[in-house]
C-alpha positions in Angstrom: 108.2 108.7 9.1 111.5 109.2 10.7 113.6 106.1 10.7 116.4 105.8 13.1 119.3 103.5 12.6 121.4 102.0 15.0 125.0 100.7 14.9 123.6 97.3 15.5 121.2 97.5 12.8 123.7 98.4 10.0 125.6 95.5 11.3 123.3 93.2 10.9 122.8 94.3 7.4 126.3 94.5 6.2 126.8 91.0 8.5 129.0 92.8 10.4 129.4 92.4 14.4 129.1 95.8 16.0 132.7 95.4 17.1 133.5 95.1 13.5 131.7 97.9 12.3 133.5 100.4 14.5 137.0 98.9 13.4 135.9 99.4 9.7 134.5 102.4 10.1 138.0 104.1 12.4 140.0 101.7 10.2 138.4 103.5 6.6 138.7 107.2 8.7 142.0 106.7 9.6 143.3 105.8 6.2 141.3 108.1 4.3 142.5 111.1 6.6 145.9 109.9 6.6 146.1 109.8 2.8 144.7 113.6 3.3 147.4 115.0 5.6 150.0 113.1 3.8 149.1 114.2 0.0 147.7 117.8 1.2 150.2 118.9 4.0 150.2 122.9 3.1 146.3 122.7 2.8 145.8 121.6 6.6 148.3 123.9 7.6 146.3 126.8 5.9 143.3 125.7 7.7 145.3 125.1 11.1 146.4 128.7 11.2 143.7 130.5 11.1 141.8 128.2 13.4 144.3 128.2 15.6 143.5 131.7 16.8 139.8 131.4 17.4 138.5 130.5 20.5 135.8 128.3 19.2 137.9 125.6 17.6 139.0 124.4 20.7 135.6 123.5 21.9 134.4 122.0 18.4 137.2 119.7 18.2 136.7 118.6 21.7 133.1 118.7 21.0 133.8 116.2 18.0 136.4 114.1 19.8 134.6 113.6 22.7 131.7 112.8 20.9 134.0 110.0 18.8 135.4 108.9 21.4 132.1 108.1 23.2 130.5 105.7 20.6 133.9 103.8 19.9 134.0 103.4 23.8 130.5 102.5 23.9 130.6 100.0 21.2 133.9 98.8 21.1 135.3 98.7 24.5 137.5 95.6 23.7 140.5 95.0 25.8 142.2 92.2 23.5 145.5 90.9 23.0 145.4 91.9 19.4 145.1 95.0 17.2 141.3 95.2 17.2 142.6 97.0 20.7 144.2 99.9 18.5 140.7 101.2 18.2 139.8 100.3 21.6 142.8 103.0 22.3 142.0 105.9 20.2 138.5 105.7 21.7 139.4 106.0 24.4 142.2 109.0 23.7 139.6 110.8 21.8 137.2 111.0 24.7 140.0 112.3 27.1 141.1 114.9 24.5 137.7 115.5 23.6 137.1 116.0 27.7 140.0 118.1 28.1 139.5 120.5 25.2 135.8 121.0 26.3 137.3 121.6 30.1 140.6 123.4 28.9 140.2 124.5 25.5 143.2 127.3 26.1 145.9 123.8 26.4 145.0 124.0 22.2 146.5 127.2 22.1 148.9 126.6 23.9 149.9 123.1 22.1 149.6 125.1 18.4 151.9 127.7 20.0 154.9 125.2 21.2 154.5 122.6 18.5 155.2 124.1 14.7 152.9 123.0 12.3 155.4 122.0 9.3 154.8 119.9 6.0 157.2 117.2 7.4 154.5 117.4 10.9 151.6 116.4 9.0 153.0 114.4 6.1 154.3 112.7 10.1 150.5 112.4 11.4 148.7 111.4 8.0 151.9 108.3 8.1 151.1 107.4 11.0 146.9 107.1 10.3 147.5 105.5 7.8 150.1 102.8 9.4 146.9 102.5 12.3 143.9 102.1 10.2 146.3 99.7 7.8 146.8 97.6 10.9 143.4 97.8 11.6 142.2 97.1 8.5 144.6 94.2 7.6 143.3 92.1 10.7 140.1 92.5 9.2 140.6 91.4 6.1 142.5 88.3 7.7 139.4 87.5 9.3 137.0 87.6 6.6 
């Protein structure tokens, strides 16, 4: 028997609102990818690289951002006056990244191309995760 599991199902297990669960879950991602970039900066760049030049990266990362960006939109479309809207935001920049790598994949080329991907660059993006999903994950706390 195939069981299917919904957002709204696991929250109701964990006690969690499905608002919640979506900040949790972005909140842990952020963090936990942060952490990455920011402890293995010369690893991503390896991988970056050689991605860089094929021409199906582009449409799996928008592939993967759109798809993202869809259920945090769809779940948590919360326009708030307080930083459970952070992951109201990336949602929403994930689908429109996700949209316009799928409908412009060559703009990642062209991006990798202008911007160089440095230690300092990626130790920059894993701060800033982690700053985001800290925010994120600080309010929740808070709450509880």
């Amino acid at each position: 028997m195939i069981v299917s599991t919904t957002l709204a199902q696991i929250a109701d297990v964990a006690q969690f609102t499905r608002t919640e669960l979506v900040e949790w879950i972005v909140s842990c991602a952020l963090i936990v990818v942060g952490l990455s970039l920011l402890s293995r900066p010369k690893a991503w760049i390896a991988a970056f690289e050689p991605a860089a030049r094929h021409p199906i990266v582009p449409l799996l990362s928008g592939l993967y951002a759109m798809l993202a960006g869809l259920v945090v939109v769809s779940a948590h479309n919360l326009w708030v006056s307080d930083v459970r809207v952070v992951v109201t935001i990336l949602g929403w920049v994930a689908l429109a990244s996700g949209v316009v790598l799928l409908l412009a994949p060559e703009i990642y080329g062209f991006m990798l191309r202008k911007i160089p991907i440095t230690p300092a660059l990626m130790a920059f993006r894993g701060i800033v995760r982690i700053a985001l999903g800290g925010v994120v994950m600080g309010y929740l706390l808070s709450q509880a």
